[in-house]
VOGU-203013 format. One record per atom (N, C-alpha, C): x, y, z; residue in three letters. Coordinates in steps of 0.2 Angstrom, whole numbers, plus 5000, padded with zeros to 4 digits. Example, Ala and Ser with C-alpha at 12.3 -4.5 7.8 and 13.67 -1.06 7.14 Angstrom:
REM VOGU-203013
(pt (5066, 4972, 5039), "ala") (pt (5062, 4978, 5039), "ala") (pt (5066, 4984, 5039), "ala") (pt (5064, 4989, 5035), "ser") (pt (5068, 4995, 5036), "ser") (pt (5064, 5000, 5039), "ser") 
This chain:
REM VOGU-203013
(pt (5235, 5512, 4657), "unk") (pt (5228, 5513, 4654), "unk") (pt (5230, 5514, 4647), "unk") (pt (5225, 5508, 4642), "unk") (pt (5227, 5511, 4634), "unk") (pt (5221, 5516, 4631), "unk") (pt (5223, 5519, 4626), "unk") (pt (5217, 5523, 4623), "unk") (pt (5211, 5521, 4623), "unk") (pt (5209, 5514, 4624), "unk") (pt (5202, 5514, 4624), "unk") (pt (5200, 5514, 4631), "unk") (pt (5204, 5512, 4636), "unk") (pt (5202, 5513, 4643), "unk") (pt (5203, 5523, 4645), "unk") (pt (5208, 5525, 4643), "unk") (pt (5207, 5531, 4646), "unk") (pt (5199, 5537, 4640), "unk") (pt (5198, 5531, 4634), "unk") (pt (5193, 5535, 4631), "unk") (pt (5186, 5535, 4635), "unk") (pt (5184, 5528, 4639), "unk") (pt (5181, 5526, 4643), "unk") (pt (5179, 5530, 4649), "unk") (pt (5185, 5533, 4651), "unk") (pt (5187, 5538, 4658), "unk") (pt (5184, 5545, 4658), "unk") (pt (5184, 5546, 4651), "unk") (pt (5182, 5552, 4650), "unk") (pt (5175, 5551, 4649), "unk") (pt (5171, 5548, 4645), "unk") (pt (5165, 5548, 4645), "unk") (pt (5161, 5545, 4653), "unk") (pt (5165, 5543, 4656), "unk") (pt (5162, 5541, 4664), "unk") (pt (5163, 5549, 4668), "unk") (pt (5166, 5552, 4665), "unk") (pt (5169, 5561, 4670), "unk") (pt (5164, 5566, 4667), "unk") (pt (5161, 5561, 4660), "unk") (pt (5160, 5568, 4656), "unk") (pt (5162, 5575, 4651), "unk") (pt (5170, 5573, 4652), "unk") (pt (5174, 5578, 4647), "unk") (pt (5176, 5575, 4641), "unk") (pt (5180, 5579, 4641), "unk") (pt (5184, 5578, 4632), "unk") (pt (5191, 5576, 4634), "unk") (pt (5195, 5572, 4630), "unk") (pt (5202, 5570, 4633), "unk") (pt (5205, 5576, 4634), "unk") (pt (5204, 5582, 4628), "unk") (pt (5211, 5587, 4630), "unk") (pt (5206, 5591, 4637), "unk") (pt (5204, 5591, 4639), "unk") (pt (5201, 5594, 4646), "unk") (pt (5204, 5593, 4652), "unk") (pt (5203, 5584, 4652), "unk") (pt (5206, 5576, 4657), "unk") (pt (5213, 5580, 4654), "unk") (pt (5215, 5580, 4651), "unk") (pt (5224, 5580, 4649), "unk") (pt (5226, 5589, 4651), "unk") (pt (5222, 5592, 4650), "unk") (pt (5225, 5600, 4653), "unk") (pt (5225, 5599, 4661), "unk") (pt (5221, 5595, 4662), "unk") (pt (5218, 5597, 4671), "unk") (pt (5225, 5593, 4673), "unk") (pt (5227, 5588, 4672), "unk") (pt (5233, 5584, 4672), "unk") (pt (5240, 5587, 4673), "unk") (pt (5239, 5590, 4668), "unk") (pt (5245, 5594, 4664), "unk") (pt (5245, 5601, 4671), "unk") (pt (5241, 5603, 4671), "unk") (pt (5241, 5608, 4677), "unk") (pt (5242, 5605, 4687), "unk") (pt (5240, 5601, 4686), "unk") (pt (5241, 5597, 4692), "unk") (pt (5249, 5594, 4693), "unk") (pt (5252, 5590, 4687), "unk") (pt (5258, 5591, 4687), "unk") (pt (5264, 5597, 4689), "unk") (pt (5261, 5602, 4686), "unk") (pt (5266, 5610, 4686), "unk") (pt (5264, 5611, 4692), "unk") (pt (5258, 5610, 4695), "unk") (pt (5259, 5613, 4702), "unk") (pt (5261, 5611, 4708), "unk") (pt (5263, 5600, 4706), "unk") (pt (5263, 5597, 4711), "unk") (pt (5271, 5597, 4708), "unk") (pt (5274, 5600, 4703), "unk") (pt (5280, 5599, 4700), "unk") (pt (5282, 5590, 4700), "unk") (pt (5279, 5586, 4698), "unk") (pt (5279, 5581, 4696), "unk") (pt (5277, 5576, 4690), "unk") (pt (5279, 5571, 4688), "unk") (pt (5276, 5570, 4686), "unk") (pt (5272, 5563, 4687), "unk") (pt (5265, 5562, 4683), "unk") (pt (5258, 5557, 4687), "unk") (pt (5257, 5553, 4681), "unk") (pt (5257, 5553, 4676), "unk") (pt (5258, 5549, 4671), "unk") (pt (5266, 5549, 4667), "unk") (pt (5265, 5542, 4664), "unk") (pt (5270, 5541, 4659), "unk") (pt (5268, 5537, 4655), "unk") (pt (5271, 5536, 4645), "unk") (pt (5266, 5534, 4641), "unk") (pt (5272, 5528, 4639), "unk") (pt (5268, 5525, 4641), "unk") (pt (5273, 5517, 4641), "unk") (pt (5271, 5514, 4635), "unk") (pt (5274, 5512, 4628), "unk") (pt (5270, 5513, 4622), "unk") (pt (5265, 5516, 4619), "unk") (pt (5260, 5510, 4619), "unk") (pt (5253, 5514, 4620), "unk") (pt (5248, 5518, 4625), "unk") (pt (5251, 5515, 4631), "unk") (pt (5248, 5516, 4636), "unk") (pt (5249, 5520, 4641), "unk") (pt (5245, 5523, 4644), "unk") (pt (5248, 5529, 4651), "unk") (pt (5247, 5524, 4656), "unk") (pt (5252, 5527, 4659), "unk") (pt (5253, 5522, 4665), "unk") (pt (5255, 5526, 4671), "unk") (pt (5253, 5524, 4676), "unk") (pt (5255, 5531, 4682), "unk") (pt (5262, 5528, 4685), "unk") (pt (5264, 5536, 4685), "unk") (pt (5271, 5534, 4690), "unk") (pt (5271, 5532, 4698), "unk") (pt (5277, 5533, 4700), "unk") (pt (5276, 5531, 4707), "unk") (pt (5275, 5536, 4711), "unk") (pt (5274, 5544, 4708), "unk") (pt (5273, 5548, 4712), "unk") (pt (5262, 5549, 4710), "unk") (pt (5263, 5545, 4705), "unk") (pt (5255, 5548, 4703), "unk") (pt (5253, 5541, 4709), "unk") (pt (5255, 5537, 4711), "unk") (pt (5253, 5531, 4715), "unk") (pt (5252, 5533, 4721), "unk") (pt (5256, 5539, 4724), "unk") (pt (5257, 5539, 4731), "unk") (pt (5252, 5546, 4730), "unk") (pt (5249, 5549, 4727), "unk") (pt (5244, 5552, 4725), "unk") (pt (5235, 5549, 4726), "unk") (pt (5237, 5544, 4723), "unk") (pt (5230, 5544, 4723), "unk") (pt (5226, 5542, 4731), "unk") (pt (5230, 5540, 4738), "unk") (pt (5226, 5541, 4745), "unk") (pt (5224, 5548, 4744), "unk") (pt (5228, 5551, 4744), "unk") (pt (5226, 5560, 4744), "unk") (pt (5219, 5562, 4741), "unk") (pt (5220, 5560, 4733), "unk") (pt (5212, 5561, 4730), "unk") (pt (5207, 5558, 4732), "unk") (pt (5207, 5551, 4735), "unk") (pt (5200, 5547, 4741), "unk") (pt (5200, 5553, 4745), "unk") (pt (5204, 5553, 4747), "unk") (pt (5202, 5556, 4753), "unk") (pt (5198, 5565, 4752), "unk") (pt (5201, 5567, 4746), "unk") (pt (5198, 5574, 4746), "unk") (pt (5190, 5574, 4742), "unk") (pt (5189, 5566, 4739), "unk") (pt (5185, 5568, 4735), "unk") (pt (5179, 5564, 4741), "unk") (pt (5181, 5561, 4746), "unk") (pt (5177, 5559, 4755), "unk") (pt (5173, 5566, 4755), "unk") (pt (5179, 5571, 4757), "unk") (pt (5177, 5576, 4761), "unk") (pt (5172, 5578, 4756), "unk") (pt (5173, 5579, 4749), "unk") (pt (5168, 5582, 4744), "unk") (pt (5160, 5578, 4746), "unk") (pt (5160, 5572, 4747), "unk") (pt (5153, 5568, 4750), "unk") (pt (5151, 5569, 4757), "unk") (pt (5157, 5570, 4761), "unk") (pt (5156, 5572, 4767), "unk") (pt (5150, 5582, 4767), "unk") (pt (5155, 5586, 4762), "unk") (pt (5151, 5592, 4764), "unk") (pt (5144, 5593, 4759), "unk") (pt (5143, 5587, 4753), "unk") (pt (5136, 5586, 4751), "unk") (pt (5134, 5584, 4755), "unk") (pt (5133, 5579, 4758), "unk") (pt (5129, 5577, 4763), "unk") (pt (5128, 5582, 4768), "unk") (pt (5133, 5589, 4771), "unk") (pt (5130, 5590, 4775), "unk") (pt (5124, 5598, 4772), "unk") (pt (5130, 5598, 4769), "unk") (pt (5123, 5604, 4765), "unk") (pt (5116, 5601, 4763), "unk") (pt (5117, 5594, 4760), "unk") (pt (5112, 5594, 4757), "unk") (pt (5104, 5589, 4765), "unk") (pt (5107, 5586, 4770), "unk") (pt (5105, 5580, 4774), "unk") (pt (5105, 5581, 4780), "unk") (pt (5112, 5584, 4783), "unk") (pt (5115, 5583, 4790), "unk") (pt (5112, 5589, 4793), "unk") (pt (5110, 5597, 4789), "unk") (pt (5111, 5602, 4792), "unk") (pt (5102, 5602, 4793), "unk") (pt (5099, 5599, 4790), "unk") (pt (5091, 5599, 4791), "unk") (pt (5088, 5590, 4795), "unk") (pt (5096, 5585, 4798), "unk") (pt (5093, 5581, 4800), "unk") (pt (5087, 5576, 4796), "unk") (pt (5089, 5576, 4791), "unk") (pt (5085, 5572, 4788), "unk") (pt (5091, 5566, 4785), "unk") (pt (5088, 5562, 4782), "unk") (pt (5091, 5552, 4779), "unk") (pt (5089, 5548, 4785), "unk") (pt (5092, 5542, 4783), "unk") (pt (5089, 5535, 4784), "unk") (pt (5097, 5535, 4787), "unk") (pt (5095, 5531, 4793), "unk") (pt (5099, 5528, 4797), "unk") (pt (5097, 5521, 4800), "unk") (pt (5101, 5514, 4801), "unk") (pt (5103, 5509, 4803), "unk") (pt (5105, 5505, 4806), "unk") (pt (5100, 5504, 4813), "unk") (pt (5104, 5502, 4819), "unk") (pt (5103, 5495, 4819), "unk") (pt (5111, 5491, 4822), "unk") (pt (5110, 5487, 4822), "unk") (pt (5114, 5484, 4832), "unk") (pt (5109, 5482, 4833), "unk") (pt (5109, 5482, 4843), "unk") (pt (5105, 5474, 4845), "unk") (pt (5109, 5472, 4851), "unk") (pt (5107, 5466, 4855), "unk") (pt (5101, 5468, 4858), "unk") (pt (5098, 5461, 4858), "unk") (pt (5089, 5461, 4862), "unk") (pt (5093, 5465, 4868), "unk") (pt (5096, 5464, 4873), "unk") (pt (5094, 5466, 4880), "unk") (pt (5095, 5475, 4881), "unk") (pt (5101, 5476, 4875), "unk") (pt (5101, 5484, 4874), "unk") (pt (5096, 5486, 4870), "unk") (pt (5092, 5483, 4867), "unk") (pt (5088, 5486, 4864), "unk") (pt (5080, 5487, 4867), "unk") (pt (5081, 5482, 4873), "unk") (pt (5074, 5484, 4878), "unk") (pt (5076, 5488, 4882), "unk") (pt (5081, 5489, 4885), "unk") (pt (5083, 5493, 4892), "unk") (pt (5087, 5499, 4893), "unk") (pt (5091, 5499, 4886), "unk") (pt (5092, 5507, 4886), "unk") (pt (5093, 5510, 4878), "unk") (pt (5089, 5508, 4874), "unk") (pt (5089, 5510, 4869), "unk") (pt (5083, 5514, 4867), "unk") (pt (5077, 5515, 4872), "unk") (pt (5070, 5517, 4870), "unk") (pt (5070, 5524, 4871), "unk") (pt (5075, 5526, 4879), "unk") (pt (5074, 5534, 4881), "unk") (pt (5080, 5538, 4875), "unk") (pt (5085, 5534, 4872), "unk") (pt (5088, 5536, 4866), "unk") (pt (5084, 5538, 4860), "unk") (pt (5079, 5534, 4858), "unk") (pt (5075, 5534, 4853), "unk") (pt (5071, 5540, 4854), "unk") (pt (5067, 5539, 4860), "unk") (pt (5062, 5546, 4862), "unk") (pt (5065, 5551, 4860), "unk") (pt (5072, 5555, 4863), "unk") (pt (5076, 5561, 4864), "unk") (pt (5078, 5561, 4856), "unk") (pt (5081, 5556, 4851), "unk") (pt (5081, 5556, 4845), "unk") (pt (5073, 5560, 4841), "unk") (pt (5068, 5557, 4844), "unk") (pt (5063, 5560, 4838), "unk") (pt (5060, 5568, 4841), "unk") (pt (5063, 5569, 4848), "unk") (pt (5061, 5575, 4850), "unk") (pt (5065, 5580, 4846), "unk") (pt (5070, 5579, 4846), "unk") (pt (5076, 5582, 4842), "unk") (pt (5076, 5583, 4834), "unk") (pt (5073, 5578, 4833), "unk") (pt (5072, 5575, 4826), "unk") (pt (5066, 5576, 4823), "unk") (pt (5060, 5580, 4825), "unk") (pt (5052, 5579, 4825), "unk") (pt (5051, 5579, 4817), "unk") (pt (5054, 5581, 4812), "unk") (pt (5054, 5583, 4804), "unk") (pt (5054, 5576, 4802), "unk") (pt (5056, 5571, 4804), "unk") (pt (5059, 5566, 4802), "unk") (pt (5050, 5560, 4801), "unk") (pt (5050, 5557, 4798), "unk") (pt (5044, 5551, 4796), "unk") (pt (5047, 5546, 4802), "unk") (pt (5044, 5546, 4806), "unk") (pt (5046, 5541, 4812), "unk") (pt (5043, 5532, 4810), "unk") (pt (5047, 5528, 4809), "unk") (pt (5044, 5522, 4808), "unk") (pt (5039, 5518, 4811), "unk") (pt (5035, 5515, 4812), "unk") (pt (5031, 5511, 4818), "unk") (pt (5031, 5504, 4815), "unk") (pt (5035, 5502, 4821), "unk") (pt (5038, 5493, 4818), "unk") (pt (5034, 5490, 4823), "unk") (pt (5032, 5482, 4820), "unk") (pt (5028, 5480, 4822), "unk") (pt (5032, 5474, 4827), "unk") (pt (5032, 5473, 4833), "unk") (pt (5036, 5469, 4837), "unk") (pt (5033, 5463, 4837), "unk") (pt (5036, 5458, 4837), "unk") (pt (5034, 5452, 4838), "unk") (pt (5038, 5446, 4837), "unk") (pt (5035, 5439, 4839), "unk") (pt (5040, 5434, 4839), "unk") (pt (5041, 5431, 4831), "unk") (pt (5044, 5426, 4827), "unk") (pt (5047, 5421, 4822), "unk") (pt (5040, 5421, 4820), "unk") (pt (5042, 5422, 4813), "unk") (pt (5036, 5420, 4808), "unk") (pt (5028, 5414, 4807), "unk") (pt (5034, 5410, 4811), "unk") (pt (5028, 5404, 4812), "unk") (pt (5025, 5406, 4820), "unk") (pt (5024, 5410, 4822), "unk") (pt (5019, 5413, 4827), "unk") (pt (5013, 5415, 4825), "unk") (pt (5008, 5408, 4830), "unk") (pt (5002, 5408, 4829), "unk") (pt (4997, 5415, 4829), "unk") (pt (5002, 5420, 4832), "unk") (pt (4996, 5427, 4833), "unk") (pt (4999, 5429, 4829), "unk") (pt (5005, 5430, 4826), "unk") (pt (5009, 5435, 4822), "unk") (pt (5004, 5433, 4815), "unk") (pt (5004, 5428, 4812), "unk") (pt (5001, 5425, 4808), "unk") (pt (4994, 5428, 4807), "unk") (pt (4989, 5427, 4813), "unk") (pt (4982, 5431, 4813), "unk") (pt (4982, 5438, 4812), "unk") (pt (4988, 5442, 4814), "unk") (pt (4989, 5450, 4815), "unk") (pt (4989, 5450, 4806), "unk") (pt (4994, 5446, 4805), "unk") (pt (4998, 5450, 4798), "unk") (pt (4993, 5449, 4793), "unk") (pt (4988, 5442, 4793), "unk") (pt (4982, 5442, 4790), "unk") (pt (4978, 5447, 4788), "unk") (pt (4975, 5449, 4795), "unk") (pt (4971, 5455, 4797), "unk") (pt (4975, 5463, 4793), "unk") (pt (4981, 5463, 4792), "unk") (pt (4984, 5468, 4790), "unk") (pt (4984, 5468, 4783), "unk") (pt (4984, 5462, 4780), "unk") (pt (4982, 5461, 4771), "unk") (pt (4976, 5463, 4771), "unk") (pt (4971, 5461, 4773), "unk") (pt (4965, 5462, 4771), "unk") (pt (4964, 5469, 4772), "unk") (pt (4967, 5471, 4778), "unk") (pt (4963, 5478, 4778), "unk") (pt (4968, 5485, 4777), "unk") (pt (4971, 5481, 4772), "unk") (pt (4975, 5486, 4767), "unk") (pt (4981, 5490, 4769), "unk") (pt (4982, 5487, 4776), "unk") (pt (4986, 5492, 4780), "unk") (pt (4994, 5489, 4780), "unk") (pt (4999, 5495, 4779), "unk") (pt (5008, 5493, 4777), "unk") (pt (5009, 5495, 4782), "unk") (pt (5013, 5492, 4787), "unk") (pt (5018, 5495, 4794), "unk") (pt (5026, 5492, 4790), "unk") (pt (5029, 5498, 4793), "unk") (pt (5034, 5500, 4791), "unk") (pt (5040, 5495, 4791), "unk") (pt (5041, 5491, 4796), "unk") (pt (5044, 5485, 4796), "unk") (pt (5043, 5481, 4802), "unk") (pt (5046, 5476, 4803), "unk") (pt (5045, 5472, 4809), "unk") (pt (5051, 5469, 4814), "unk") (pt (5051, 5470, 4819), "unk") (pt (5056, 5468, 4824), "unk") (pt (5054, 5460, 4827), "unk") (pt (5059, 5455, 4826), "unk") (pt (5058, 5449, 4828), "unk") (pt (5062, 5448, 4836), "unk") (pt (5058, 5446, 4840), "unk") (pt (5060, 5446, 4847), "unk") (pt (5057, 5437, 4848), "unk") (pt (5062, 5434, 4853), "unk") (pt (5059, 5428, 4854), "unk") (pt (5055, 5429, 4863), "unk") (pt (5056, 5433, 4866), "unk") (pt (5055, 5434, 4873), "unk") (pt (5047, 5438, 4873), "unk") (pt (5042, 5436, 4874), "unk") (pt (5036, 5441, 4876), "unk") (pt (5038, 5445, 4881), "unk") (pt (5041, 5446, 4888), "unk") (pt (5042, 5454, 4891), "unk") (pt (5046, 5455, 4890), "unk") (pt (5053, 5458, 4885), "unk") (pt (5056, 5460, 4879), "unk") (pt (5051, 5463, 4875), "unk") (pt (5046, 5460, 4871), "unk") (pt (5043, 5462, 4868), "unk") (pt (5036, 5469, 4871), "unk") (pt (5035, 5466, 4876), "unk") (pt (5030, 5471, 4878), "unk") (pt (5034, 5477, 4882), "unk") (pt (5040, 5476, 4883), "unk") (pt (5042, 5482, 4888), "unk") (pt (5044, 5487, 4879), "unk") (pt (5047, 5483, 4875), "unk") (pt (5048, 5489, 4870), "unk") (pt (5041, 5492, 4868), "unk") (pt (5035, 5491, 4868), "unk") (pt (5029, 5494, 4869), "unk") (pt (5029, 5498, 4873), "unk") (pt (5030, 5496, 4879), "unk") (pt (5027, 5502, 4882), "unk") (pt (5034, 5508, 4883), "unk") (pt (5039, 5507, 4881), "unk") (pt (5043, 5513, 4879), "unk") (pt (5039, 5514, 4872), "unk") (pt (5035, 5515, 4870), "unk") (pt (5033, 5518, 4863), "unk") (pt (5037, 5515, 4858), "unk") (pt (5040, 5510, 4857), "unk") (pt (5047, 5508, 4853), "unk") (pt (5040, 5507, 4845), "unk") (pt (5036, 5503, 4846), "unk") (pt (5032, 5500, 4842), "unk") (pt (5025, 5497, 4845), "unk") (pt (5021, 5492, 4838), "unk") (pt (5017, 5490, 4840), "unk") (pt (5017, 5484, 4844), "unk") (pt (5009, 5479, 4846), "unk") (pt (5010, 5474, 4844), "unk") (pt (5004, 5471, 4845), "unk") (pt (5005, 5464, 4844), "unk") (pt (4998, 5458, 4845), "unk") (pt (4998, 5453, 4848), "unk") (pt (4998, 5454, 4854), "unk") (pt (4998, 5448, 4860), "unk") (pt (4992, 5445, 4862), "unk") (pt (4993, 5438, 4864), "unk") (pt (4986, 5437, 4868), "unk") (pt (4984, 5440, 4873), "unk") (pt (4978, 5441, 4874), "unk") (pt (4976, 5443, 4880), "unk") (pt (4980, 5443, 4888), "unk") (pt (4978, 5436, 4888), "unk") (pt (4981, 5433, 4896), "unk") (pt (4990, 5436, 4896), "unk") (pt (4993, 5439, 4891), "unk") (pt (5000, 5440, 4893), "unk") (pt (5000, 5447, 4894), "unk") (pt (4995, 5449, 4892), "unk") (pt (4998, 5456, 4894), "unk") (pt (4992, 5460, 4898), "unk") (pt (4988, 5456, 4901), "unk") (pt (4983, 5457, 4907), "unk") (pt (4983, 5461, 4910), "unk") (pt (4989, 5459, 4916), "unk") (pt (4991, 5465, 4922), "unk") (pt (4992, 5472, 4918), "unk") (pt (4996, 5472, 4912), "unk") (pt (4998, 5478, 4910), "unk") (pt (4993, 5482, 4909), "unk") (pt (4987, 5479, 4906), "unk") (pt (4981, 5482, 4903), "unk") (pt (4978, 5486, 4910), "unk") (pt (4977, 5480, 4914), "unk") (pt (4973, 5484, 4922), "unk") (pt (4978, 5489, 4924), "unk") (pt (4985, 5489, 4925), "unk") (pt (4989, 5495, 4929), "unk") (pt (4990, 5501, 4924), "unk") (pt (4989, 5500, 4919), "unk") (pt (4988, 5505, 4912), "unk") (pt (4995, 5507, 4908), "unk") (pt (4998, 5503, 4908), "unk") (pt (5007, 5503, 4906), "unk") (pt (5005, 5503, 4897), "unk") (pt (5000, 5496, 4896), "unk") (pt (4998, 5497, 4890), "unk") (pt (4991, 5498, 4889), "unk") (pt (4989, 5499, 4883), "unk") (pt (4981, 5502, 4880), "unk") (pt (4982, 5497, 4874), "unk") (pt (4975, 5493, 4873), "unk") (pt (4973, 5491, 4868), "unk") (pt (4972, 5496, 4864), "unk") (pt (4973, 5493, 4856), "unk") (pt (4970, 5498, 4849), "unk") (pt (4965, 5493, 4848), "unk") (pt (4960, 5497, 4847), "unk") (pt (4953, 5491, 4845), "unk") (pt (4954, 5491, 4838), "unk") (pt (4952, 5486, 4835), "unk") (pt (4953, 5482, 4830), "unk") (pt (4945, 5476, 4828), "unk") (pt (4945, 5475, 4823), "unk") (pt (4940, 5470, 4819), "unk") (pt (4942, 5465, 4824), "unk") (pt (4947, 5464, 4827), "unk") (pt (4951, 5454, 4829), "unk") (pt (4947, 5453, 4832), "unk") (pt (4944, 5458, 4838), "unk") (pt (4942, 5455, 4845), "unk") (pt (4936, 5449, 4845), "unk") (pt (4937, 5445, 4848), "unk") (pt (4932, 5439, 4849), "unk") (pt (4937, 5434, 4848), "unk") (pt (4942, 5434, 4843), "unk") (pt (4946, 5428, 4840), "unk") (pt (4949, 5424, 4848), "unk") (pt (4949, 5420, 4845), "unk") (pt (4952, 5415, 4851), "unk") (pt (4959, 5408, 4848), "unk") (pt (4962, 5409, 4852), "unk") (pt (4970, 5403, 4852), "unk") (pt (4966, 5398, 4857), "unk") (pt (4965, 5391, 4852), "unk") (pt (4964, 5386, 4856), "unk") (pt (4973, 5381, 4859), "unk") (pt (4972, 5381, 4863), "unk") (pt (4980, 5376, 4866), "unk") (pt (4974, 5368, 4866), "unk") (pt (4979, 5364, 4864), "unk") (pt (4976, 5356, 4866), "unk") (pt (4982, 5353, 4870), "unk") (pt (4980, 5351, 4875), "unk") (pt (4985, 5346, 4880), "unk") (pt (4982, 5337, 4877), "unk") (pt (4987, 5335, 4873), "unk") (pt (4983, 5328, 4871), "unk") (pt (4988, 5323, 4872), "unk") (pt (4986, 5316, 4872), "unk") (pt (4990, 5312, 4874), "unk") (pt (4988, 5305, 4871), "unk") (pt (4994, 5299, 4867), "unk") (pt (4990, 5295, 4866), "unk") (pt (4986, 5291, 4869), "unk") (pt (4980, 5288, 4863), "unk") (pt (4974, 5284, 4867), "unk") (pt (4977, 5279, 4868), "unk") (pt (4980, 5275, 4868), "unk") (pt (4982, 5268, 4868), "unk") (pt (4990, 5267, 4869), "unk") (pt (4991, 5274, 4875), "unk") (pt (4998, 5273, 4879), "unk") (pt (4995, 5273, 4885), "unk") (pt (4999, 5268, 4890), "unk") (pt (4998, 5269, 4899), "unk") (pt (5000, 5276, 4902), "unk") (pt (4996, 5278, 4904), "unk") (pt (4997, 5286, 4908), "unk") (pt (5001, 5285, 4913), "unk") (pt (5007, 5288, 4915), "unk") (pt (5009, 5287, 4922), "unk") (pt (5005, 5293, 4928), "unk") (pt (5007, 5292, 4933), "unk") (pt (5003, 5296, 4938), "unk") (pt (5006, 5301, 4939), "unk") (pt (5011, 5304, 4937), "unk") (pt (5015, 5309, 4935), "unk") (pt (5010, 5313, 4928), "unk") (pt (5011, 5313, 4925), "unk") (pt (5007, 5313, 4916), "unk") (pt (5000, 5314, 4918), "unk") (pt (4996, 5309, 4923), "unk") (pt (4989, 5310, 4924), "unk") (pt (4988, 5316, 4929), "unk") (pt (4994, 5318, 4932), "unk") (pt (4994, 5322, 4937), "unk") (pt (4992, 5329, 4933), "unk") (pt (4997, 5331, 4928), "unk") (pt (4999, 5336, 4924), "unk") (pt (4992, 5335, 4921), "unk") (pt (4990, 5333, 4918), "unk") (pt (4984, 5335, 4914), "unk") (pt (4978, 5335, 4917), "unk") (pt (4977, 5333, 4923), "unk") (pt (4972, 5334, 4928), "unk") (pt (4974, 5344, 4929), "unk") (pt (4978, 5345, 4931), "unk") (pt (4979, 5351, 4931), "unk") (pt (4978, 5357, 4926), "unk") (pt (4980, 5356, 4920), "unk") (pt (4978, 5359, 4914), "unk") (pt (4971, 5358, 4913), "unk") (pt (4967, 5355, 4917), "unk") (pt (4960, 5356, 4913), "unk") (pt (4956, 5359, 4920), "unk") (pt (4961, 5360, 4927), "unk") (pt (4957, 5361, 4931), "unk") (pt (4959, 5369, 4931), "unk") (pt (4965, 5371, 4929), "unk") (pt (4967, 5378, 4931), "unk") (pt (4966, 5381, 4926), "unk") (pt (4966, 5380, 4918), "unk") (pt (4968, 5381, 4914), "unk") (pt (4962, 5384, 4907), "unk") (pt (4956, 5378, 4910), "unk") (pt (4950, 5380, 4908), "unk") (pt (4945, 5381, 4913), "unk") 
């Protein structure tokens, strides 16, 4: 390190050099070694100040370890992280979550909105609805599976916005509860369509006969 890097040092610490050079100087006498050597211009650490410096990470760790817990760990408060596969995160992630926020009740609980990939037709209507009517949820979980999606619902995981007909039975046996909203009435039209001016097999006419007798 030349004089301008170690003048650099000191204004990143906030001292004076003779402060940096006493603390030094005493750290040497008591560690009976020496931690610099002045190779020209330049201070340069020995090979005892090298086998030093793991020791100081590591003390100045604990020093971040015991801010944190005076200041975070001991009141259970900060932001934590989780990053977990679809299947652990519907099946045995929810009753961890619950017991987390009972334990935890000081904490700003999130409310994540569940749902499938951005180009989903009802995700699209919900998040519309959510601009307009001024309302921020906290973030979003993307799930490709609807009972995936509805089972983290009804562990309390989040929200969501499904069509009607998928979560039907849930609604009659009460696992889930609608939130009433401006949306209701909207409707998702499906089109079963098929070229004009292709020959239909009886296969093909069979399926589309079906879809307008079951379907509509």
């Amino acid at each position: 390190m030349d004089e301008g890097g170690f003048r650099k040092a000191t204004e990143k610490l906030n001292y004076t050099q003779s402060t940096i050079t006493f603390q030094i100087s005493q750290m040497e006498q008591e560690l009976s070694v020496r931690l610099f050597e002045k190779v020209g211009r330049r201070m340069a650490l020995t090979k005892a100040g090298e086998w030093l410096i793991p020791y100081a990470d590591e003390i100045l760790q604990s020093v971040d370890k015991l801010r944190y817990f005076e200041d975070d760990l001991s009141k259970c408060r900060g932001d934590i992280q989780i990053g977990i596969g679809e299947t652990l995160l519907c099946y045995l992630l929810p009753p961890v979550l619950k017991e987390f926020h009972r334990q935890a009740p000081d904490n700003t609980v999130p409310v994540p909105f569940i749902i499938n990939e951005p180009n989903c037709i009802f995700r699209q209507i919900f998040e519309q609805y959510l601009r307009e009517s001024a309302i921020l949820l906290d973030h979003t979980i993307e799930l490709w599976s609807i009972p995936t999606i509805k089972n983290l619902v009804k562990s309390d995981v989040g929200v969501s916005f499904l069509p009607a007909f998928t979560v039907q039975n849930e609604l009659i046996s009460g696992s889930l509860e609608e939130i009433p909203t401006r949306l209701t009435g909207r409707t998702i039209t499906a089109v079963c369509a098929h070229h004009k001016n292709k020959w239909l097999s009886p296969l093909m006419q069979l399926f589309i006969e079906l879809c307008t007798a079951i379907l509509t």
